[in-house]
C-alpha positions in Angstrom: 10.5 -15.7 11.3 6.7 -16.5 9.6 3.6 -14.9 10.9 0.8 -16.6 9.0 -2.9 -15.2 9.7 -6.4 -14.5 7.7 -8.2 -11.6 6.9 -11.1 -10.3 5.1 -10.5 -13.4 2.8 -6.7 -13.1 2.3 -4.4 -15.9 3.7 -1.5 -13.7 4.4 2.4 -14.9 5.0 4.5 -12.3 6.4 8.0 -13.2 6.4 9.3 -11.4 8.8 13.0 -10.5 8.5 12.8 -9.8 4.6 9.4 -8.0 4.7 8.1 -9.8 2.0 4.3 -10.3 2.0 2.3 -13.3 0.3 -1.2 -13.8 -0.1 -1.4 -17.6 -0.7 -4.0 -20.5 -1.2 -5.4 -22.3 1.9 -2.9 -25.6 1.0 0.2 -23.5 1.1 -0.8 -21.1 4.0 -1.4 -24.6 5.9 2.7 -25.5 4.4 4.4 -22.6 5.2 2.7 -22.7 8.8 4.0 -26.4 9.6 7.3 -25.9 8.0 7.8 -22.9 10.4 6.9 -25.4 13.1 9.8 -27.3 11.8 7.8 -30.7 10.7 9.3 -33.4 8.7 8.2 -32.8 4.5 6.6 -36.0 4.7 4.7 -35.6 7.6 3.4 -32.4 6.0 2.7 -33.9 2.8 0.6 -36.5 4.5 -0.9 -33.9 6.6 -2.0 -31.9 4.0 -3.0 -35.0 1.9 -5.7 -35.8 4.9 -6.8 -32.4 4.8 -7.2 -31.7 2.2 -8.9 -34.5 0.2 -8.3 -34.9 -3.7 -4.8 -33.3 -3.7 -2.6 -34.3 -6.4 0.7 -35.4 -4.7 2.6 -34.0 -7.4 1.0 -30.6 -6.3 2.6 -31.3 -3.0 5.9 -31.1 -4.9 5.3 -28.4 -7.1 4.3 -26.2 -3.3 7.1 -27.5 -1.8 9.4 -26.4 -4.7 7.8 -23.1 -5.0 8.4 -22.5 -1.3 12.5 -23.5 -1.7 12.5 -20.8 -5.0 11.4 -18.3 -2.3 13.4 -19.2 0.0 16.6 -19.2 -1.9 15.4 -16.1 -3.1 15.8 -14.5 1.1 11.4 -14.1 0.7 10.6 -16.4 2.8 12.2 -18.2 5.9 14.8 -15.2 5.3 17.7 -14.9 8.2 18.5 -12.4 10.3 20.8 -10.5 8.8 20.8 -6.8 11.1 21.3 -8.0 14.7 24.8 -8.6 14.6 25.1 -4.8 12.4 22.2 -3.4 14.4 24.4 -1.1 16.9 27.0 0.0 14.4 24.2 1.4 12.6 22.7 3.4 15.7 26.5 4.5 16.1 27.8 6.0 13.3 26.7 9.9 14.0 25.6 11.9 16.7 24.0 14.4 13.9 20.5 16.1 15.0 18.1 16.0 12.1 15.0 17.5 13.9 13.6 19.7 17.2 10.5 19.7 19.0 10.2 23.2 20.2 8.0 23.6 23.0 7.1 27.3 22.5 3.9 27.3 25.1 3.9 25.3 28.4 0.7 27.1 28.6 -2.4 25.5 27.0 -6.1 27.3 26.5 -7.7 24.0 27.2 -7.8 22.0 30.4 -7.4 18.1 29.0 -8.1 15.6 31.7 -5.9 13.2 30.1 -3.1 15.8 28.9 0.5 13.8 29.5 1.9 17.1 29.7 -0.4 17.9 33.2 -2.5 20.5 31.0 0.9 22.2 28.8 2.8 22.9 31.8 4.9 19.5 32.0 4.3 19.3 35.9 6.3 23.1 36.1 5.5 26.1 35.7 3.8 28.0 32.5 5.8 29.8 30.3 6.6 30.9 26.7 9.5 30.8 25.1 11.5 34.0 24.3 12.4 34.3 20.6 15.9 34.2 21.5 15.6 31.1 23.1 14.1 29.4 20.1 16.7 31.4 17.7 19.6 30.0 19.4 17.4 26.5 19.0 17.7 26.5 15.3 21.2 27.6 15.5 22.0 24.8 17.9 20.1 22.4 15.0 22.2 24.2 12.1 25.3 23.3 14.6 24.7 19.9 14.4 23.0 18.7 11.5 26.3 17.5 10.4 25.8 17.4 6.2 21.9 17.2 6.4 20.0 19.6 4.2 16.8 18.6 5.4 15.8 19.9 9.0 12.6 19.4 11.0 10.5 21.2 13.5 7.6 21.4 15.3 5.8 24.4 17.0 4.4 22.1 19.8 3.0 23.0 23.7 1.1 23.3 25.5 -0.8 25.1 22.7 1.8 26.7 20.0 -0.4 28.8 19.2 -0.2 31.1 22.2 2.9 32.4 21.6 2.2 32.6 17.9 4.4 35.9 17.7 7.9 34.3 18.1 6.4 31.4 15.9 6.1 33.6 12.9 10.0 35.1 14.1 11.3 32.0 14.5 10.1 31.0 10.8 12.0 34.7 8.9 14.4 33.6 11.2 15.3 30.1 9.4 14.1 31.1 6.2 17.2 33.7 6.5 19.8 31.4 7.2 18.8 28.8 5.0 20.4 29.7 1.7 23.9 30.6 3.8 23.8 27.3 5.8 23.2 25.3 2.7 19.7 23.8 4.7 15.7 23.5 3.8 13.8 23.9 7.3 10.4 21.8 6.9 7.9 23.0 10.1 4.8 21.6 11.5 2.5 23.0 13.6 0.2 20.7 16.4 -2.2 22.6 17.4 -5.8 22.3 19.4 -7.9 25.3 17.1 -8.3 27.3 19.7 -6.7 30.1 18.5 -6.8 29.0 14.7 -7.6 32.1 13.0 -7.9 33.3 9.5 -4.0 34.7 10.0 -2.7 31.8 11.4 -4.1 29.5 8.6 -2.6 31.9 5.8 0.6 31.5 7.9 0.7 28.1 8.0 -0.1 27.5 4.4 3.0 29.1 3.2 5.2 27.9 5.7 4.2 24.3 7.4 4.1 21.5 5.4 1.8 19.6 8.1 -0.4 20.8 10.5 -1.6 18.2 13.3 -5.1 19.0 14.6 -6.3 17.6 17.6 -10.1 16.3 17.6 -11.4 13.1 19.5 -14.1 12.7 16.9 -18.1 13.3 18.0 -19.3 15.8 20.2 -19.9 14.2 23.4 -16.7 12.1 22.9 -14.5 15.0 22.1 -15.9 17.3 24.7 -16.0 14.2 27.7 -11.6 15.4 28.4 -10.9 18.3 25.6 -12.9 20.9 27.9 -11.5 24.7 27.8 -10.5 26.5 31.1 -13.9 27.0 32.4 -15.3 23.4 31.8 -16.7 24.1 28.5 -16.4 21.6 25.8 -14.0 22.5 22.6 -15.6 21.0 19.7 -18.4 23.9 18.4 -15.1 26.6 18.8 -12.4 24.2 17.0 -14.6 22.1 14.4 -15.5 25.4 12.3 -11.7 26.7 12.4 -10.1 23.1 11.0 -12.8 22.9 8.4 -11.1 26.5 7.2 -7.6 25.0 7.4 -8.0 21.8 5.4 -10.0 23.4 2.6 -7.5 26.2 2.4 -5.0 23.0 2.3 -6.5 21.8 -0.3 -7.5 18.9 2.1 -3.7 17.7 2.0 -1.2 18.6 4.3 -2.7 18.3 7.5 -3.7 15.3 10.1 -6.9 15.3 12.5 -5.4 13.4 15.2 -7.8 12.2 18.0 -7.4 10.3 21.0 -9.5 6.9 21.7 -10.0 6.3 25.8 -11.8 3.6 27.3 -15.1 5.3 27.1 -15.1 5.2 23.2 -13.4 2.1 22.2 -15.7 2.5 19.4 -13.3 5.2 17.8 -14.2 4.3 14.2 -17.1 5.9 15.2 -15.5 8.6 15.5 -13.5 8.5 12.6 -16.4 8.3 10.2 -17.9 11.1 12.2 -15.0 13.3 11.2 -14.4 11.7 7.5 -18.3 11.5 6.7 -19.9 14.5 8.9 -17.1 17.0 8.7 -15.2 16.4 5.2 -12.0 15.8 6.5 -10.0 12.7 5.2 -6.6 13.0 6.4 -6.9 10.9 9.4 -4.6 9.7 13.0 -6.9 8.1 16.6 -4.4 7.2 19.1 -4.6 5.0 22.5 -4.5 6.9 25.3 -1.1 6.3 27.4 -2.8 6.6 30.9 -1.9 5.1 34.4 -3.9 2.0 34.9 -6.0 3.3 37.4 -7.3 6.2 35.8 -10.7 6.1 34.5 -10.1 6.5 31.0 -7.2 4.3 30.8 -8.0 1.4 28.3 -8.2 -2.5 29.3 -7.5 -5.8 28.8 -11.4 -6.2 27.9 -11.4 -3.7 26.0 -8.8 -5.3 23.4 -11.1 -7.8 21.7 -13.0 -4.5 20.8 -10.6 -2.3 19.5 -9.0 -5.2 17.4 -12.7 -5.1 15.4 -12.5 -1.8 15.6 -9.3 -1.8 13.0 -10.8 -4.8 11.0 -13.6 -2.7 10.5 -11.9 0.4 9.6 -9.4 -1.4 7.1 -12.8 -3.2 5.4 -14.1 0.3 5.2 -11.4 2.2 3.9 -11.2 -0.4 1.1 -15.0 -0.1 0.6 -14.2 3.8 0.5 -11.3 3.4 -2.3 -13.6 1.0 -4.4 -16.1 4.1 -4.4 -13.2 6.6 -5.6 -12.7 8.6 -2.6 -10.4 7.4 0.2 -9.3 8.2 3.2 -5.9 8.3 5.2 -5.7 6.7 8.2 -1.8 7.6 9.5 -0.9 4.0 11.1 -2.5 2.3 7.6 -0.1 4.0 5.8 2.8 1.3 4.4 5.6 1.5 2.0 6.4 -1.9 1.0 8.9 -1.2 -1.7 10.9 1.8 -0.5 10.4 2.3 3.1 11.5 2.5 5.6 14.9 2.0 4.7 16.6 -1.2 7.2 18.5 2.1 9.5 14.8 3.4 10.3 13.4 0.0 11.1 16.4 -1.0 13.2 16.8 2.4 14.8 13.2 3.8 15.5 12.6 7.3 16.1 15.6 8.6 16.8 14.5 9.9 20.5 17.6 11.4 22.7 19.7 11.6 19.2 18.3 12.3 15.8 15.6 14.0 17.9 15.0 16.1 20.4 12.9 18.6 22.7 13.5 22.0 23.7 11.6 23.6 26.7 10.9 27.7 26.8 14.3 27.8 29.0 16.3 25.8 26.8 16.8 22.8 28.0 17.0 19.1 26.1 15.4 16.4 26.2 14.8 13.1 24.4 11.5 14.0 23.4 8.8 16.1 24.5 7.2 12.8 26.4 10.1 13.1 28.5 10.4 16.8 29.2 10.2 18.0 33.0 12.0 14.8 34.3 15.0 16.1 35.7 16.7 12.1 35.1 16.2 12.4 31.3 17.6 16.2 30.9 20.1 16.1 28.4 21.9 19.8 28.4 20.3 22.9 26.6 20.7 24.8 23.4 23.7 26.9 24.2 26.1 24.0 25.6 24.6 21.1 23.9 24.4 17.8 25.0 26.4 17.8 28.1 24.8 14.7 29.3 26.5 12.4 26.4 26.1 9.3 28.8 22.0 9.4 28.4 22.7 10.0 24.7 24.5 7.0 24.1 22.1 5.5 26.3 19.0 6.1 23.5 21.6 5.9 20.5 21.9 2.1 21.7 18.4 1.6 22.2 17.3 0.3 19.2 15.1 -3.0 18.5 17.6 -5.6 19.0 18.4 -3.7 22.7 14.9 -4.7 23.5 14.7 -8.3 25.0 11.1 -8.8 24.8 11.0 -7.9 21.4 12.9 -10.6 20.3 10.1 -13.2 19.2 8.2 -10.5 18.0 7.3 -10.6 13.4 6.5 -7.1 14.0 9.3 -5.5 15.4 11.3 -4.2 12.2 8.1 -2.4 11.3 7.6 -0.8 14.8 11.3 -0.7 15.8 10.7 -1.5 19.2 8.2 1.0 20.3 8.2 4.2 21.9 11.3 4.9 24.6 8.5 6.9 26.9 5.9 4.6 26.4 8.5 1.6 27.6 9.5 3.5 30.9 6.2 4.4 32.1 5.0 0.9 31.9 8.2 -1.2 32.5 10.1 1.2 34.2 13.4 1.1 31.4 13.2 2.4 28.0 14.9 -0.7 27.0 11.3 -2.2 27.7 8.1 -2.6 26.0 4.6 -0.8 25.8 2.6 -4.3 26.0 -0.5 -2.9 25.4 0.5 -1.2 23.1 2.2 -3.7 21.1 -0.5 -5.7 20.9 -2.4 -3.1 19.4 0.2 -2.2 16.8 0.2 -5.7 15.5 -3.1 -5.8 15.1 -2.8 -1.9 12.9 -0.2 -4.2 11.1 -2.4 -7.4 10.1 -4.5 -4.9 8.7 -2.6 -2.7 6.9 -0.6 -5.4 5.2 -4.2 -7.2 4.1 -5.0 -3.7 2.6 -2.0 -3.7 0.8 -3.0 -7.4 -0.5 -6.3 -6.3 -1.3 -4.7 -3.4 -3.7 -2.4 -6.3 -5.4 -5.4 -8.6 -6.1 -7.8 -5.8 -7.3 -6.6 -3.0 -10.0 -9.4 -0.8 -9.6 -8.1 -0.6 -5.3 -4.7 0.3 -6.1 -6.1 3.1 -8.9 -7.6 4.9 -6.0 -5.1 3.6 -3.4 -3.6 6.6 -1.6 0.3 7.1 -2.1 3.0 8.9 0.2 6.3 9.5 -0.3 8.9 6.9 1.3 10.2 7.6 5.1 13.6 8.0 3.8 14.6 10.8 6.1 17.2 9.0 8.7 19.3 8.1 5.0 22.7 8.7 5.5 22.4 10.0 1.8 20.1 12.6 2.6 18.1 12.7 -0.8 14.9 13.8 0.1 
């Protein structure tokens, strides 16, 4: 599977199946593009011939032998080689390699577009008991079959309002660790609220990430992210992440903002917070909203938003020219380590690999699913009782997706988000359209930057490198 397109300059080949990536000159960009339409070689030769006057045949030739070394080389025109291997990878284990532990469904903000129906999940508000949470990590310990490596997040609601058990729940994992033979790695995703000089220090020693949640400009971030008495967040929060990412060391942390229909101009944003407020580490995400509410985005807003991530990809390459980059998360490709093929094939790891533990216990798939009784999948002291739904999401891996079928992108988004695909189609073994065709689109772009870095040395000097996503391998090595 080819997709052939052109940006900022670059005509880029994608071969799809074997991930390889070439930046090519307009006569072989036109090749590759009828070849993949399955025309005759001398139809394309004289096709290419009238196009593009003063060819030498024999360059014809020399293309058209280039093309074969690649091919026979699996870099281009490459088979499938995972579908028929695709569900033997997704079940191999049923080992749990990270929690999302919902320690507040209580928030100190009011969000109009909150999925979680303002940190209470559409229940009641709570905190959960440090017992709770202990027996969490226990129940992680349990069955984290040979992994060393464990994740979790402190997420809500706001985290940070039960900060207490937080802090216990942290001595509590760092004193089992040496006798369990496991390294807990936590993250914290937090509004700022309640950011304070302690909780930074705390996070610093003990979070290797810390998600911060900021729409971007003033009006835009105060328009839905509006505390409990209608007041806008952004003059209380702005000051307290400032602290955090310069006691970071401006690593180590991720502004993450949400873009809605009334700012589809969200790079806007983004400079706002990279140029205005110093910070460079950098996430905007679509709203996931039902299609009648106001903020939900639209079919006519599409056009916009796709210049909105040409722009931003131009920008950030202006940005490494000039020695000081930014991060944009979704930017962010590994094109010679990772993902490994299990990640690609297998996704997230929702319902399996991953899961979501409510203040009472109780499991689910992930915290987009939590407080939907259907999706419930036992709790932390009995485990997963309901192993039905777990096989259900062990299975549900790219190639369980019809619609992604035809799709070049789909070993680089492995099918999408399970939540996203049953709030719009109804089955998790559907598809997010919307958002798919955004995530093409962050693709295009961030495959050009990564051709941009490969034609120009002084871009990949200043290019910004992460380590591999190499934590769903079998070998655990990270």
């Amino acid at each position: 599977m080819i997709h052939a397109y052109q940006l900022n300059g670059y005509n880029i080949v994608l071969d799809a199946n074997s991930g390889s990536v070439h930046a090519v000159d307009e006569l072989a960009f036109a090749a590759i593009q009828l070849l993949d339409k399955g025309a005759a070689r001398p139809d394309i030769a004289a096709a290419l011939l009238a196009r593009f006057p003063g060819t030498d045949p024999a360059d014809i030739d020399d293309l058209f032998a280039d093309i074969d070394a690649l091919t026979a080389a699996g870099k281009l025109f490459a088979p499938d080689a995972w579908a028929d291997h695709a569900f033997d990878f997704k079940n191999r284990s049923n080992v749990v390699k990270a929690l999302c532990l919902h320690v507040a469904h209580s928030c100190n903000l009011s969000c109009a577009y909150c999925f979680a129906a303002q940190g209470k999940f559409h229940g009641e508000a709570a905190l959960m008991p440090f017992e709770v949470g202990r027996r969490a990590l226990d129940f992680l310990v349990e069955n984290s079959g040979t992994r060393r490596n464990l994740e979790v997040d402190f997420f809500g609601g706001e985290p940070l309002m039960n900060f207490e058990v937080c802090k216990q729940l942290v001595a509590y994992a760092r004193s089992i660790e040496q006798e369990k033979g496991k390294n807990f790695r936590f993250t914290l995703t937090t509004n700022g609220v309640a950011l304070t000089d302690e909780v930074i220090e705390w996070a610093n020693k003990e979070c290797y990430n810390v998600v911060l949640s900021l729409d971007g400009r003033r009006e835009v971030n105060d328009r839905f992210r509006k505390d409990l008495a209608g007041n806008g967040s952004y003059d209380r929060i702005v000051p307290n992440f400032q602290r955090l990412a310069a006691a970071r060391g401006g690593k180590g942390y991720y502004m993450r903002g949400t873009f809605t229909h009334h700012n589809p101009d969200f790079t806007n944003d983004l400079f706002h917070m990279a140029d205005d407020l110093g910070f460079t580490e950098l996430s905007m995400e679509p709203v996931v909203a039902p299609p009648d509410s106001p903020e939900a985005l639209t079919e006519a807003d599409l056009p916009v938003l796709f210049d909105q991530y040409e722009l931003l990809a131009k920008d950030m390459l202006r940005r490494q020219r000039a020695g000081w980059p930014i991060t944009f998360y979704h930017y962010i490709l590994d094109l010679k380590h990772g993902p490994c093929i299990y990640k690609r094939i297998a996704g997230c790891g929702s319902g399996t690999e991953y899961m979501a533990v409510t203040p009472w216990g109780d499991l689910y798939p992930c915290h987009q699913f939590v407080g939907d009784p259907a999706y419930r999948l036992g709790d932390v002291w009995r485990g997963v009782t309901n192993t039905a739904l777990r096989d259900e999401f062990k299975l549900c891996n790219v190639y369980a997706r019809p619609a992604c079928k035809d799709c070049w992108a789909r070993l680089w988004c492995a099918g999408g988000c399970a939540a996203n695909a049953l709030h719009a189609a109804g089955d998790i073994h559907g598809v997010y359209e919307y958002g798919c065709k955004l995530f093409r689109k962050r693709m295009e772009c961030a495959l050009m930057m990564k051709v941009a870095e490969a034609a120009d040395p002084a871009l990949a000097a200043h290019a910004v490198r992460v380590e591999s996503d190499c934590d769903t391998c079998e070998a655990d090595k990270c």
